[in-house]
Structure formats: C-alpha cells, structure tokens
C-alpha positions as CSV (number, residue, x, y, z in Angstrom):
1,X,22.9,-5.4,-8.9
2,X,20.9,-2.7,-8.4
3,X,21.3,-0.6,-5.4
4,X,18.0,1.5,-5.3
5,X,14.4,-0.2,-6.3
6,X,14.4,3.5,-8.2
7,X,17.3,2.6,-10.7
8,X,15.0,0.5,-12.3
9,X,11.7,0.9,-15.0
10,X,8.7,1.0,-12.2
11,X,6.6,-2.4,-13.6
12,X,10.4,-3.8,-13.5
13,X,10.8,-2.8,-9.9
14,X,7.2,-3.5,-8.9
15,X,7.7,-6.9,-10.2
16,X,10.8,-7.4,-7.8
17,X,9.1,-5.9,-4.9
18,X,6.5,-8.4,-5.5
19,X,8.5,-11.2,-5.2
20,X,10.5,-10.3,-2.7
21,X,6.8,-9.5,-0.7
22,X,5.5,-12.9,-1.6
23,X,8.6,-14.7,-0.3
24,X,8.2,-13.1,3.1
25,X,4.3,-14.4,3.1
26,X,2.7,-11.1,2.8
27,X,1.5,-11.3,-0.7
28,X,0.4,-15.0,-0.6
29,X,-1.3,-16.4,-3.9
30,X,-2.4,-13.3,-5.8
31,X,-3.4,-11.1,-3.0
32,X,-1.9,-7.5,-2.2
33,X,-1.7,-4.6,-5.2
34,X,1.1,-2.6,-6.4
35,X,1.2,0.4,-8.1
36,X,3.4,3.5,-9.3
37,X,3.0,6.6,-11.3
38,X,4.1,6.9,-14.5
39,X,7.4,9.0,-14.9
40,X,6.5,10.1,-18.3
41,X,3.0,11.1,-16.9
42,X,1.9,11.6,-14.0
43,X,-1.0,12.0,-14.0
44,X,-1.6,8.3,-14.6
45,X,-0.1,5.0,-12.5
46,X,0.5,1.7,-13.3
47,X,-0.7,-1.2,-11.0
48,X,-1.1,-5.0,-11.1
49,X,-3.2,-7.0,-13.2
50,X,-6.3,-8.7,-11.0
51,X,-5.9,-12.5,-10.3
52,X,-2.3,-12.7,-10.6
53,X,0.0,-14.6,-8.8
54,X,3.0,-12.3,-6.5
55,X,5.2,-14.4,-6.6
56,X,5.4,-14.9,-10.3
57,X,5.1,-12.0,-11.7
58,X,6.7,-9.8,-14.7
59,X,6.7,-6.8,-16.2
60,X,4.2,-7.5,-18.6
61,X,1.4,-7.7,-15.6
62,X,0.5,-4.7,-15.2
63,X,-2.1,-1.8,-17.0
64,X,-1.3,1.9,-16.7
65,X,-4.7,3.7,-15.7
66,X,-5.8,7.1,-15.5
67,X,-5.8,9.4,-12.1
68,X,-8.5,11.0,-13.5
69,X,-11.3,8.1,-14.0
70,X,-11.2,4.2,-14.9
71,X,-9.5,4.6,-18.2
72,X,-7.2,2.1,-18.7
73,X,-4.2,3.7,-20.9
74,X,-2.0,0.9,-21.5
75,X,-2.1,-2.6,-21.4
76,X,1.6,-4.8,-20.4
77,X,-0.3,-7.7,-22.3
78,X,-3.3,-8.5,-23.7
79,X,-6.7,-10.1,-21.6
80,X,-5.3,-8.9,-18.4
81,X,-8.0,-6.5,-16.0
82,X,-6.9,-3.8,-13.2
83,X,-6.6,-4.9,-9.5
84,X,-10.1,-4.6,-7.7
85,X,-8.2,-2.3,-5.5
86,X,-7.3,0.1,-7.7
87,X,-9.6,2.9,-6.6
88,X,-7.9,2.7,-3.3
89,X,-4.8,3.9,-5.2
90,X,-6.2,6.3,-7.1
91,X,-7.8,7.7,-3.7
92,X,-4.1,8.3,-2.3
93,X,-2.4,9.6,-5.5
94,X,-5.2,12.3,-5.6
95,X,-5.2,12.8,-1.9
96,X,-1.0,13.4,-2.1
97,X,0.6,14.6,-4.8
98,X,3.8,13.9,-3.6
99,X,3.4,9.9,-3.9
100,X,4.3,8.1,-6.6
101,X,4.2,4.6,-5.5
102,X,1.4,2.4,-3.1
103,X,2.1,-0.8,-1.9
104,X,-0.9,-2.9,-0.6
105,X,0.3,-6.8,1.4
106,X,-1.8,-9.4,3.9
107,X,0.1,-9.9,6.6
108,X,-1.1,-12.1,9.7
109,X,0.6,-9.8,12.5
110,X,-1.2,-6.9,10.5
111,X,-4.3,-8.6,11.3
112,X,-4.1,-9.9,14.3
113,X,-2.0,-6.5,15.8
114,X,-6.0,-4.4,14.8
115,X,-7.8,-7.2,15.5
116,X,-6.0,-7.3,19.2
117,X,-6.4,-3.2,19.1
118,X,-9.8,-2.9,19.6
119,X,-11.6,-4.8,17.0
120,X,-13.1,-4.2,13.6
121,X,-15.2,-1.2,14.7
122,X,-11.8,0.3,15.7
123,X,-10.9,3.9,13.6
124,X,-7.1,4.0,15.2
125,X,-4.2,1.8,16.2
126,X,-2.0,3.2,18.6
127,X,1.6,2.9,16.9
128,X,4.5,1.9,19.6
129,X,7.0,4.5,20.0
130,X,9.8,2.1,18.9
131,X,12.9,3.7,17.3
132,X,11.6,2.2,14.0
133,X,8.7,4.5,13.7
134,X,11.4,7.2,12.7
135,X,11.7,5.7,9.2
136,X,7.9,7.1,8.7
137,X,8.7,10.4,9.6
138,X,8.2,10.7,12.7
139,X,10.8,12.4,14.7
140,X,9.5,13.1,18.2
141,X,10.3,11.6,21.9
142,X,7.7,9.6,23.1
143,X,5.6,9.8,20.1
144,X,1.6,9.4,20.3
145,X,0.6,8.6,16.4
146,X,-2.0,5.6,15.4
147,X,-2.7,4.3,11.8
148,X,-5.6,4.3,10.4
149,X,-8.2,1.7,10.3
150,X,-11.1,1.1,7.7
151,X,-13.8,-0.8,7.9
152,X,-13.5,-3.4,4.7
153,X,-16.5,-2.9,2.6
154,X,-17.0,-5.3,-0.5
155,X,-17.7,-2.4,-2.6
156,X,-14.1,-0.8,-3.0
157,X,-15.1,1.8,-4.0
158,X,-16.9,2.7,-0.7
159,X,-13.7,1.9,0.9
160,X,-11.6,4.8,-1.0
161,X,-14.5,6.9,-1.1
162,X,-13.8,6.9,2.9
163,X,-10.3,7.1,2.5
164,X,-10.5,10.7,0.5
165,X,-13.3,11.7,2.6
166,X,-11.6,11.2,5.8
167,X,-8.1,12.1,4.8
168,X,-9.2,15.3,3.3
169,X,-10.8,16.6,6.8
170,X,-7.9,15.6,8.6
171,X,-4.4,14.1,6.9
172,X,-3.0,10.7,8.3
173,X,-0.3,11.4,10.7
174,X,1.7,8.4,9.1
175,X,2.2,7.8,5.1
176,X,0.2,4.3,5.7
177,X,-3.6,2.6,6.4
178,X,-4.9,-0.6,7.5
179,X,-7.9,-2.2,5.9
180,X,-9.9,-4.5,8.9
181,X,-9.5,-8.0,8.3
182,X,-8.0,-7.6,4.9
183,X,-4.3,-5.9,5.2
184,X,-2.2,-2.2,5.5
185,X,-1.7,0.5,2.5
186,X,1.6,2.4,2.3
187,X,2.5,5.2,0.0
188,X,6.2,7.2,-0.6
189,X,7.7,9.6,-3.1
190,X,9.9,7.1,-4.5
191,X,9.8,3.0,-4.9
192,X,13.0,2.5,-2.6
193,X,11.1,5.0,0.0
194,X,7.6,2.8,0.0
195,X,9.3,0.0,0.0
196,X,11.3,0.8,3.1
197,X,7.8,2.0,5.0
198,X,6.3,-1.2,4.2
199,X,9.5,-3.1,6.3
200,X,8.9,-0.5,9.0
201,X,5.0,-0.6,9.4
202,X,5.0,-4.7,9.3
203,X,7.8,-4.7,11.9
204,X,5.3,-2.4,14.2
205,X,2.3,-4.6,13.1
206,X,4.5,-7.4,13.8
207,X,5.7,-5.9,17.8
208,X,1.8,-5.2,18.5
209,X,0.9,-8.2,17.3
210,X,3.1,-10.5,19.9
211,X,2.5,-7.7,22.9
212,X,-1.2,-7.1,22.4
C-alpha cells in the first residue's frame, strides 16, 4: 500500500483522492474538480474530465491542459472535455507557483458554515482558532485568519478572473477559497499536502457549521 498520495502517477492518485472524497459525500455524482501539474512539465496540469462521475473514476479521465491558455495537451481517452472549472485552476497555479495540485469538493457544512457567516454577499469567514488550523500554516496563538469567499458567477471565468484579481492585491492568508453556495478550493505543493488541507478546512467548515 502506498504510504504517501505522492508515491503514485498524479491522474493515479487523483483518481484515489476522488474516491475516497465521494465516499465521504463531498464529491456527490460528478461534482467537485481535481487537478495537478504535470511533473514532466510544469507548466501544464492535468484535471478531470467534465460530467464524470467521482466515485468511479480512473486514470483515463482526465486531459492535461495548458497554464498558458485553453489548449488542451493530452487527452486520458477519447470524447472526454475539461471540467467547467478549470479556469479556476489555472487562476491558482499562475497566482502560486509553488502549487502543484487543487482540489475542488461540495460539502453541506461548507455551505451552510458561509451561508451561517454572513450570507452570500459575505467576502470573509472568520476561521476558528482550533488547533487544527495549524495543518494550514498557521502557527500563531489565538489566531484571527478568515477564508475567502466568492460570489458564484455562472460564467467561470468571471469567477477566476476575481480570484487573480483579488489575490494578486492582497494573497489569501490560508492556502484555500470558498465559492458561495457551490463549495471550497484548496491548493498544496504536493498531493499528500492538499489532500491533508482539504481534511482540515472541511473539519473547520464542519465546527462552524454546528456552532454558527
């Protein structure tokens, strides 16, 4: 068994994350994305296929794409067409060089914990300063971070073009976003890293969401 999601090929361990996401209910039917850089090349990801189910996919659902523009650079099979998301991606590769993965779920505490928070016109959620919050980098006593909120736009595209715009002024004090209504955005250098922030951002969602 593997002891590290990076010991494996990145659709490989993508696919597994994905499973083991959809299991816990927070990428139910086909929603949520997942993406990674390629190791040969950088300067492209791969990310999940649009319209495919979490819970069953493989490593043949996927399409490497350029950083650069919409080029698509390799297809894992044939007929299969980028998540609708994936400008969002792109957005947080280009914004931090240092990521090379971004994991996208739905989760209903998410939801409820910045719906509770102030609402859909909300830009912030204050983060609890549970011992937990650690694990995103945040090492102080007491701590006073929020995550970011977003309005959620049916053009994507206007949704990362906020994302860059926003983040370049003024970086995110945590590696993650939330989407209104929709679900949160996590990013690390490594798979077994992003994976790990996704745990500790949905167990924050989750405190908020049962104390809000």
């Amino acid at each position: 068994m593997s002891r590290s999601f990076d010991d494996l090929e990145p659709c490989q361990a993508l696919t597994e994350i994905a499973r083991d996401f959809h299991g816990r209910g927070w990428m139910a039917g086909t929603a949520g994305n997942l993406s990674a850089r390629d190791r040969a090349d950088p300067a492209s990801f791969w990310i999940t296929a649009s319209g495919q189910a979490k819970g069953r996919l493989d490593s043949t659902d996927f399409l490497r794409m350029a950083l650069a523009d919409d080029q698509v650079l390799g297809l894992g099979r044939a007929g299969i067409k980028p998540s609708a998301e994936t400008s969002i991606h792109r957005a947080i590769y280009r914004l931090f060089p240092a990521a090379r993965v971004c994991l996208h779920v739905h989760t209903v505490d998410a939801s409820l914990a910045a719906a509770r928070g102030g609402g859909t016109q909300a830009t912030d959620l204050p983060l609890p300063p549970l011992e937990m919050i650690k694990g995103l980098g945040i090492w102080e006593e007491n701590p006073r971070v929020a995550l970011p909120l977003f309005a959620n736009w049916l053009d994507v595209p206007a949704i990362a073009a906020e994302i860059e715009a926003r983040f370049t002024a003024a970086p995110p004090p945590v590696p993650a976003l939330m989407i209104h209504q929709h679900g949160v955005t996590v990013w690390g250098a490594s798979l077994q890293e992003a994976y790990n922030r996704v745990e500790i951002v949905e167990f924050l969602m989750s405190y908020l969401a049962r104390r809000l």
